[in-house]
C-alpha positions in Angstrom: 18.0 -104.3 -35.0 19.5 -107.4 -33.7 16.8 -110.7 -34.2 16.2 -110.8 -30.5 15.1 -107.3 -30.3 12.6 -108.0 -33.1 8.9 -109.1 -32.4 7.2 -109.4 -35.2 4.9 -111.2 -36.8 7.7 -113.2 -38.6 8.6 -114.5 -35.1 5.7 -115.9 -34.3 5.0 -119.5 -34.6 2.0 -120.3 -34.6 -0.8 -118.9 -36.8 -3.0 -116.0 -34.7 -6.9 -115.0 -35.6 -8.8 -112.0 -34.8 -12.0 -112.0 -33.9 -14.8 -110.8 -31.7 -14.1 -113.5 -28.3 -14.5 -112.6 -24.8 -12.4 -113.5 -22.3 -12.8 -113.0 -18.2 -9.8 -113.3 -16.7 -8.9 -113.6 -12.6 -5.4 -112.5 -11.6 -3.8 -115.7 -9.4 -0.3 -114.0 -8.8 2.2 -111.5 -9.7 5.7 -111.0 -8.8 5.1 -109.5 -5.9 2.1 -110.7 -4.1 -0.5 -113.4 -4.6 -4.0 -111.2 -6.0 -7.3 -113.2 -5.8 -10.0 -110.8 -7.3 -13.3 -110.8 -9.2 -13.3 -112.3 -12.7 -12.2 -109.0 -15.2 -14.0 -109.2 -18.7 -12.0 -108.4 -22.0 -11.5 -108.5 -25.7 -9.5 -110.8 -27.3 -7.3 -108.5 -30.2 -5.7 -112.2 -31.6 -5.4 -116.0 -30.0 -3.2 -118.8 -31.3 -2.7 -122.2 -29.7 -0.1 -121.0 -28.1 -1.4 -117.8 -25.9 -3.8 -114.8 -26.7 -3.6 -110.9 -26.5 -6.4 -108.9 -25.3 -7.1 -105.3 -24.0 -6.7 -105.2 -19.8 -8.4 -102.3 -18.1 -4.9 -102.2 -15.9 -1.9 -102.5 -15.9 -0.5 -106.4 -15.2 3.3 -107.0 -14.0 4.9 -109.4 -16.9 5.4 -112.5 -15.2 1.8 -112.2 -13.8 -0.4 -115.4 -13.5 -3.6 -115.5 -14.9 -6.9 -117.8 -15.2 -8.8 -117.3 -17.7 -12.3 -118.3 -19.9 -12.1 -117.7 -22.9 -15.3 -117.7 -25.1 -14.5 -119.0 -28.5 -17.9 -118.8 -31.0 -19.5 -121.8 -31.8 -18.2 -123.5 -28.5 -20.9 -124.5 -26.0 -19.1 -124.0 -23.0 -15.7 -121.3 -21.9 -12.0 -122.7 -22.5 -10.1 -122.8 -19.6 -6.9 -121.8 -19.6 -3.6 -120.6 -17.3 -1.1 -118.2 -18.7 1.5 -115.7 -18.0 2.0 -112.1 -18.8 4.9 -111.9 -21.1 4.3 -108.7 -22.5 2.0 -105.1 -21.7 2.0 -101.7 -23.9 0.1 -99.3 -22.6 -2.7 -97.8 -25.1 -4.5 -94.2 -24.5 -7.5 -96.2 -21.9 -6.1 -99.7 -21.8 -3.1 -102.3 -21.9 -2.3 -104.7 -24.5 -1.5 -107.9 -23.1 0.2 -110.9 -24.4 -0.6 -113.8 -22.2 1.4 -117.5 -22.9 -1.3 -120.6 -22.2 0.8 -122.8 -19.5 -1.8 -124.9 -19.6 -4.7 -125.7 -21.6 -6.6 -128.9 -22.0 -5.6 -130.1 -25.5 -9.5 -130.7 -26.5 -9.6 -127.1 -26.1 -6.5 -126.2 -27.6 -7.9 -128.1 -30.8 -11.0 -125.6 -30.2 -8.6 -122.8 -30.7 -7.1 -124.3 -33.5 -10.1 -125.0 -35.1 -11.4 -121.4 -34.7 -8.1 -120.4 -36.1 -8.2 -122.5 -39.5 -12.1 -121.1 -40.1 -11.1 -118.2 -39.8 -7.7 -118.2 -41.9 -9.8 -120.5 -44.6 -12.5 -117.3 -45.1 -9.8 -115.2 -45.1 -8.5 -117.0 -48.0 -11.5 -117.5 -49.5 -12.2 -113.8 -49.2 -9.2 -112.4 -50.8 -9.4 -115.2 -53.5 -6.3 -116.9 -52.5 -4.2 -113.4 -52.8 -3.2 -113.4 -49.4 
C-alpha cells in the first residue's frame, strides 16, 4: 500500500477527541447544485482543529459545502464553522463524514483545541500515563 493510499491515524496531523458533541449542519452547495435546507442535527464521532467527522443521515457529494454549529461542552454558545466534505463511507443507517473547517474563527478554534487537550489530559490520566 503506497503512502498516499493510506489514511490512517498516522497521517493525521492534528490530535482528534471523541466525545458526546452535537453538531447541526445546513448544506450551502455541492458539485452540482447550490442546496439551501433546514439545519440537520448529528453526532460528532471525533473533531480536531482542523475539521470534524460525524454520522450524516444521507449521503453528501465530497466536495460538498457545509455550515455548521457545533456544540462543544462547557461552551456557552455553538462554534461556527464552514467546511467541506472530503470524505463519506456509508455505514448500515448512516454516512461517516469527514468535513475540513475552511473557516473557523480562531477564538473558536482555541475552543476546540482546548476541548481536545481536556480530553487527551484525562485520557492520560486515566490510563496512568500508559497510553
Amino acid at each position: 500500500m503506497s503512502e498516499s493510499e493510506y489514511s490512517g491515524m498516522d497521517r493525521r496531523k492534528f490530535l482528534r477527541a471523541n466525545g458526546y458533541i452535537k453538531v447541526a449542519y445546513t448544506i450551502l452547495s455541492t458539485e452540482v447544485e447550490e442546496v439551501y435546507q433546514d439545519q440537520i442535527d448529528s453526532i460528532v464521532n471525533n473533531i480536531s482543529v482542523s475539521g470534524i467527522a460525524f454520522e450524516a443521515a444521507d449521503e453528501l457529494p465530497v466536495a460538498s459545502l457545509l455550515k455548521m454549529d457545533i456544540c462543544l461542552p462547557l461552551v456557552e454558545k455553538p462554534i461556527q464553522a464552514f467546511g467541506k466534505v472530503i470524505w463519506q463511507k456509508k455505514n448500515d443507517d448512516t454516512y461517516n463524514t469527514g468535513v475540513a473547517f475552511f473557516w473557523i474563527v480562531e477564538e473558536d478554534r482555541q475552543a476546540i483545541k482546548k476541548y481536545i487537550r481536556t480530553k487527551t489530559d484525562k485520557i492520560y490520566e486515566e490510563t496512568n500515563g500508559q497510553l
